[in-house]
C-alpha positions as CSV (number, residue, x, y, z in Angstrom):
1,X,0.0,0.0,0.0
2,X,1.5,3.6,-1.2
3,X,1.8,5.7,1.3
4,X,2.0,8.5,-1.3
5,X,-0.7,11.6,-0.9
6,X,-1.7,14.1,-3.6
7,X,0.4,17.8,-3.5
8,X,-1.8,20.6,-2.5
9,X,-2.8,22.7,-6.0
10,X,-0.9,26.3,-6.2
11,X,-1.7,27.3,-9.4
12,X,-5.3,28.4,-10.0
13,X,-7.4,30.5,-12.8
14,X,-8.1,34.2,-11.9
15,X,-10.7,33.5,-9.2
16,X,-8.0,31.4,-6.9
17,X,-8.6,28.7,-4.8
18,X,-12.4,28.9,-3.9
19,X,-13.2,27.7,-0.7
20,X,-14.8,24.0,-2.1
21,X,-11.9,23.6,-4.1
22,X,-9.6,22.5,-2.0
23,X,-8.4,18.9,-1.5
24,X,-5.6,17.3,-0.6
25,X,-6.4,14.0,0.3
26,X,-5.6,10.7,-2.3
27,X,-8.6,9.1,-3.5
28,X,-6.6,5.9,-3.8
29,X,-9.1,5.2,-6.9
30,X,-6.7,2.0,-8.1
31,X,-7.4,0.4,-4.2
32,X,-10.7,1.7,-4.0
33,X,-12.1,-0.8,-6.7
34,X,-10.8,-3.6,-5.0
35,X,-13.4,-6.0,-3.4
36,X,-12.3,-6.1,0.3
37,X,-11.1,-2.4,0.6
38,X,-13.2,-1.5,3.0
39,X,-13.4,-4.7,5.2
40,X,-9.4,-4.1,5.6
41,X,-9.4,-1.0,6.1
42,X,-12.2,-1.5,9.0
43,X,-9.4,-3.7,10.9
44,X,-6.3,-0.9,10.1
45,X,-5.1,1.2,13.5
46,X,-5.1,4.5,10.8
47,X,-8.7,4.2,9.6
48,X,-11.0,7.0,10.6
49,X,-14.3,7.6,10.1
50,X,-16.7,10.9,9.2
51,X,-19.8,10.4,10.3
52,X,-22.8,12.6,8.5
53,X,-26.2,12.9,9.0
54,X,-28.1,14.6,6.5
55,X,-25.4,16.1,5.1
56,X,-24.3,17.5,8.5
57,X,-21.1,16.3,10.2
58,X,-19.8,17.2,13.4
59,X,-16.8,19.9,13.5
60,X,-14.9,20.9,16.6
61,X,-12.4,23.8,16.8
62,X,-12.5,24.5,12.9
63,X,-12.0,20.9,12.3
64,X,-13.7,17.8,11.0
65,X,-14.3,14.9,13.9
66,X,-13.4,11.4,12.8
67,X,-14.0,8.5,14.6
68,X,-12.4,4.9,15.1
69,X,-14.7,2.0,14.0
70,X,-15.0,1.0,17.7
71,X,-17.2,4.1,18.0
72,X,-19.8,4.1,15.1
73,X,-23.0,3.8,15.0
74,X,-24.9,0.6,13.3
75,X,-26.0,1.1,9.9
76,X,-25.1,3.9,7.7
77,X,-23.5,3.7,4.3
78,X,-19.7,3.5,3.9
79,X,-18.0,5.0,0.9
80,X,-14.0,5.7,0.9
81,X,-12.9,9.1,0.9
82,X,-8.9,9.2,0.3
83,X,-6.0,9.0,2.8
84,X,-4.3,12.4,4.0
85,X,-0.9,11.2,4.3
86,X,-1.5,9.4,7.6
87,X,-4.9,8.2,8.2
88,X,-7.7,6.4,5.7
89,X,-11.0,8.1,5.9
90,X,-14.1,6.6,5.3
91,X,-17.3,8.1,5.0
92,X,-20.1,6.8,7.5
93,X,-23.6,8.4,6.0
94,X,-27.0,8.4,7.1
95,X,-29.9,10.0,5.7
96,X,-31.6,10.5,8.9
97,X,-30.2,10.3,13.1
98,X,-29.6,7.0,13.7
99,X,-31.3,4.9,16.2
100,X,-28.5,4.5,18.8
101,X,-27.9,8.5,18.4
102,X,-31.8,9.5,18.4
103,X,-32.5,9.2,22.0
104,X,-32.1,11.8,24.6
105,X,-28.5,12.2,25.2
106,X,-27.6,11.3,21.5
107,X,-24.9,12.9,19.6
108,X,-26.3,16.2,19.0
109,X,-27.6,16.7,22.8
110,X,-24.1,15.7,23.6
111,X,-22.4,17.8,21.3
112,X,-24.9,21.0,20.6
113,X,-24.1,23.3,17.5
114,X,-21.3,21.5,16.5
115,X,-23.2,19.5,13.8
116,X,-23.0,21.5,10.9
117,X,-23.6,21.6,7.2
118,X,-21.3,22.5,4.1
119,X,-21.8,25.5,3.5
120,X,-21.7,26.9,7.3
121,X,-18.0,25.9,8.1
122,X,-16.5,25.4,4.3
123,X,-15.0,28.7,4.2
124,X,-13.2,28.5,7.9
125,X,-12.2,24.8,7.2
126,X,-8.5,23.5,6.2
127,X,-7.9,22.5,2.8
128,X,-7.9,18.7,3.7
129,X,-11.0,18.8,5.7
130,X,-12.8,21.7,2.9
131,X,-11.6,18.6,0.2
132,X,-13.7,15.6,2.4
133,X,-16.7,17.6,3.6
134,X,-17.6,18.8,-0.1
135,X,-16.4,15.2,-1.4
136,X,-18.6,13.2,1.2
137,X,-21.4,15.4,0.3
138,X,-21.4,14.9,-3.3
139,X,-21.1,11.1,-3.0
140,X,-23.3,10.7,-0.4
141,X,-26.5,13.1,-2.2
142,X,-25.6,10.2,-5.1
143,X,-25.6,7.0,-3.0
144,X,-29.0,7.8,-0.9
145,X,-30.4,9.2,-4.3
146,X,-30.1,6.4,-6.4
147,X,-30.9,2.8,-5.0
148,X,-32.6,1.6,-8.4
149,X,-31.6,0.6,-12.2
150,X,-32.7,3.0,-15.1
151,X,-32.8,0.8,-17.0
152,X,-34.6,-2.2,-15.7
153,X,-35.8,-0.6,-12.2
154,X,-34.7,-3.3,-10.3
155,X,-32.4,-3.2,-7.3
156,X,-28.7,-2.3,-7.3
157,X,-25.6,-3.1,-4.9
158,X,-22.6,-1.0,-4.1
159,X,-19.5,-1.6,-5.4
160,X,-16.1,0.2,-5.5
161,X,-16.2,1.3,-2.0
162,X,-19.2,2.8,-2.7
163,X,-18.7,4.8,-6.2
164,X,-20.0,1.7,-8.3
165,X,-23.5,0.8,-8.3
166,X,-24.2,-2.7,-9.9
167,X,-27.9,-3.8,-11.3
168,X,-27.3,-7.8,-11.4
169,X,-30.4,-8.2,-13.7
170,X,-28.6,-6.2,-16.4
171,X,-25.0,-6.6,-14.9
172,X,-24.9,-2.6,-15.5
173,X,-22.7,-0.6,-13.6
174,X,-23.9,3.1,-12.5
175,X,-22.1,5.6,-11.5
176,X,-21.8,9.2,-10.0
177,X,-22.6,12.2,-12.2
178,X,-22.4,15.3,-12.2
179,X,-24.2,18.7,-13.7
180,X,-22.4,21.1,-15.4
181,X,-22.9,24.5,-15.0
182,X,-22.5,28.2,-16.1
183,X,-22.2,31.7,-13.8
184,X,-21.8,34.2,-15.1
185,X,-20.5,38.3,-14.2
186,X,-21.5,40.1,-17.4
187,X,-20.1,44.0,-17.9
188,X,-20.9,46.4,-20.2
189,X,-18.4,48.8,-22.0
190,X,-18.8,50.6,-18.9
191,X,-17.6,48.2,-16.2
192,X,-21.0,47.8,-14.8
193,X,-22.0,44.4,-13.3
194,X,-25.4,43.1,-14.5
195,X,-26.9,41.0,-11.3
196,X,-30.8,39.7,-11.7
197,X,-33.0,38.7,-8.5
198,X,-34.7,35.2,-9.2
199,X,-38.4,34.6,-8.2
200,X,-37.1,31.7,-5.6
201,X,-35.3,34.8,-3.7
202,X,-38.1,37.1,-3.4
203,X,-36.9,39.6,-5.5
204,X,-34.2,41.4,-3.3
205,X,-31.2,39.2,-3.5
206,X,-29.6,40.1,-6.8
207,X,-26.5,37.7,-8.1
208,X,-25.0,36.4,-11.1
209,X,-26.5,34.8,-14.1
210,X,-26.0,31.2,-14.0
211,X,-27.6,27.9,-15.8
212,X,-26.9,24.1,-17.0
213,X,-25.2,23.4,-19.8
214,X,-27.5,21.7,-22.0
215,X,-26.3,18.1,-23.7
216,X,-24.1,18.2,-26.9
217,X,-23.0,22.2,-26.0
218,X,-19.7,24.1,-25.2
219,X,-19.5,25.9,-22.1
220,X,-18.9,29.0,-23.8
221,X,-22.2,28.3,-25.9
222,X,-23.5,27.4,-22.4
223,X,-22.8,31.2,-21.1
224,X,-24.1,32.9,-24.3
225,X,-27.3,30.5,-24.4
226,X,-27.9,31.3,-20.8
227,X,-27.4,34.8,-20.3
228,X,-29.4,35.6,-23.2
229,X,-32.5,33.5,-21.9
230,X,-32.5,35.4,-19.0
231,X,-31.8,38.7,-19.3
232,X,-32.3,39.0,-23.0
233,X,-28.6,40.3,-23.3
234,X,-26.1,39.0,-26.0
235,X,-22.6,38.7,-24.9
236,X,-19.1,38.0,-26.3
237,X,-15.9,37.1,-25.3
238,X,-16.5,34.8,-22.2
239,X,-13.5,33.8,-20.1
240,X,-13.0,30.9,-18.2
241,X,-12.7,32.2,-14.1
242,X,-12.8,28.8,-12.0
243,X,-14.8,26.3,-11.2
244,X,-16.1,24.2,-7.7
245,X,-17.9,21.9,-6.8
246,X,-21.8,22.6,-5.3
247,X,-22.9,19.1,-4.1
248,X,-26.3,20.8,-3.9
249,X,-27.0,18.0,-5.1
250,X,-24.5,17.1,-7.8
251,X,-23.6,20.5,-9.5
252,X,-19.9,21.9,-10.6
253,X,-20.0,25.1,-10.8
254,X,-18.3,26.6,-13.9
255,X,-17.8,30.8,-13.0
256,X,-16.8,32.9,-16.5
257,X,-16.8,36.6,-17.1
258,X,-18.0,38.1,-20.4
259,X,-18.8,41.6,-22.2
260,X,-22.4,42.2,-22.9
261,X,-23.0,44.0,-26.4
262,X,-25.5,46.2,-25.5
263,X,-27.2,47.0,-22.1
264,X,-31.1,47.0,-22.5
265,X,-33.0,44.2,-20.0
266,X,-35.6,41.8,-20.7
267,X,-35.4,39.8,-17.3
268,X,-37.5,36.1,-18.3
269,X,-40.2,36.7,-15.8
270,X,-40.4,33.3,-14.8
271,X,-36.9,32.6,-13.3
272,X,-35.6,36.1,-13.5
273,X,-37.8,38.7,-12.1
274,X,-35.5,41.6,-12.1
275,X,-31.7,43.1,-13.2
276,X,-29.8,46.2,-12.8
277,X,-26.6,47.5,-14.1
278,X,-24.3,48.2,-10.7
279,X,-20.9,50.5,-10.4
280,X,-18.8,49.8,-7.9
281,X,-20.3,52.6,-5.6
282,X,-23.8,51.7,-6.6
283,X,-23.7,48.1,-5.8
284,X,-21.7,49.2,-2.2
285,X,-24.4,51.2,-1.2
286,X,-27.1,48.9,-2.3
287,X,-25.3,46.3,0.2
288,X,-24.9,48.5,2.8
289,X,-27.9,49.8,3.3
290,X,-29.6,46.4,2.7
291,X,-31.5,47.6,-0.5
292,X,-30.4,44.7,-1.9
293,X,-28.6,41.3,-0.2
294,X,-25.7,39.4,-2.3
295,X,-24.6,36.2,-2.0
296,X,-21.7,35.4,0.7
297,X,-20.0,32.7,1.6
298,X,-18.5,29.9,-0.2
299,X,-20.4,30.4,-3.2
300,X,-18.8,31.3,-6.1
301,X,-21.1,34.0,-7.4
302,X,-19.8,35.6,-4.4
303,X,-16.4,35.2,-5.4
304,X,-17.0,36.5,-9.1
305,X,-18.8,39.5,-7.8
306,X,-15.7,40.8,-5.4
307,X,-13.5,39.7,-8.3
308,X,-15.0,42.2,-10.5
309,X,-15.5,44.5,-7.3
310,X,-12.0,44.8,-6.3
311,X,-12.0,43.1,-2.7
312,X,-14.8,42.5,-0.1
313,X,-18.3,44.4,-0.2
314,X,-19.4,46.2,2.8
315,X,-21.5,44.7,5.2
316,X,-25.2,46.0,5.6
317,X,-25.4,48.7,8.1
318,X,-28.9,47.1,9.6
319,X,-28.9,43.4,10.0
320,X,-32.7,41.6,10.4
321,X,-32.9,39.4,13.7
């Protein structure tokens, strides 16, 4: 068994290394696919465990908790994650608390507010333990998702250490996918950032454009397609930014920039309900008066915005209890 673990990335497009972008850990895919992987790994001193819930898993001092085998619950779904340079990690997922942790004094009553999703700690966790969460959320979304054949309907087994699923019937192997797709910050000749508020957000959270990319199409075609759908703008010149993953449930998120051709609005009316052109000092003042809210965090809207905006927007001056 190499003890060999992948080199941190240092060289990144213009948008740098976004917060679920990060990973560090080996995938070992070669040992994965071996039969018994897991059942020897269950019996190694190094192995380690995450245990989620929901997509929540517990994190203490800006760090993920992994367990020894000794102390896991029963059930759950095991899926290999990688090995850091020191220990295996294995993923330990349920869809709901298990039994042995839903009484009073289960995990969470034991350990309250420290079981937390993605996209509440991403940002403030290490590169190895930003690379697990987003990985064991992606996997997991796909394992709980998809217990049945397409083709036939019938049953199907894990395999792979959990990234192979196997219909017998049709002896047809399934595995993981993921969606593609665009975002978008479109400017016009005069630097101004076009941002649109979809129906979903009520109509005062404004953000990027973004889409799928539609089967058989570029992901430049993709970014002219979408934007145009949406805002009824035609644009040129898009530029690859960076991309991330956004297990939300299976997305990777593709960011671009590109010039818009002319500057007149037709927002769709059924996803997009509203856009504005924004300067700099416009779109501040929208944030920090709350006019407007942007998106924050680990997304990577957020990082294209304060790409294009030169650093960090301002906080709003009023915040809503």
């Amino acid at each position: 068994m190499s003890d060999s673990v992948l080199q941190p990335v240092t060289s990144f497009p213009a948008l740098g290394a976004l917060p679920l972008a990060r990973a560090t850990s080996d995938r070992r895919c070669e040992s994965r696919a071996q039969e018994d992987w897991l059942d020897s790994l269950r019996a190694a001193e190094r192995t380690r465990y995450l245990v989620m819930i929901g997509g929540r898993a517990r994190v203490l001092d800006g760090e993920l908790v992994l367990m020894p085998a000794a102390d896991l619950p029963e059930g759950g779904t095991e899926i290999y994650l990688g090995f850091d340079g020191s220990t295996e990690i294995v993923l330990h997922s349920f869809e709901q608390t298990p039994a042995a942790w839903a009484a009073p004094g289960s995990a969470d009553e034991l350990h309250p507010g420290q079981w937390l999703g993605l996209r509440d700690v991403a940002a403030g966790l290490g590169a190895r333990d930003a690379g697990l969460f987003v990985e064991a959320v992606a996997i997991a979304n796909w394992n709980h998702a998809t217990n049945f054949c397409a083709g036939c309907g019938g049953p199907l087994t894990l395999r792979a250490s959990g990234w192979v699923k196997f219909c017998a019937a049709e002896g047809r192997e399934h595995f993981p996918r993921t969606d593609p797709a665009i975002i978008v910050a479109i400017t016009d000749d005069a630097d101004r950032l076009l941002l649109g508020a979809n129906k979903a957000w009520g109509g005062t959270r404004f953000s990027t454009l973004a889409g799928f990319v539609d089967p058989g199409e570029s992901l430049e075609a993709a970014v002219i397609r979408e934007v145009a759908e949406e805002s009824g703008v035609i644009v040129k010149n898009p530029r690859y930014m960076g991309s991330q993953p956004w297990p939300f449930p299976r997305s990777l998120m593709l960011g671009f920039t590109a010039i818009a051709t002319g500057t007149e609005l037709f927002p769709d009316g059924e996803e997009i309900i509203d856009l504005r052109w924004f300067t700099r000092e416009e779109l501040a003042d929208a944030v920090r008066t709350g006019e407007i809210g942007v998106p924050a965090g680990v997304s990577i809207a957020s990082a294209l915005i304060e790409n294009w905006f030169g650093g960090v927007l301002p906080q709003p001056e009023h915040l809503e209890n």
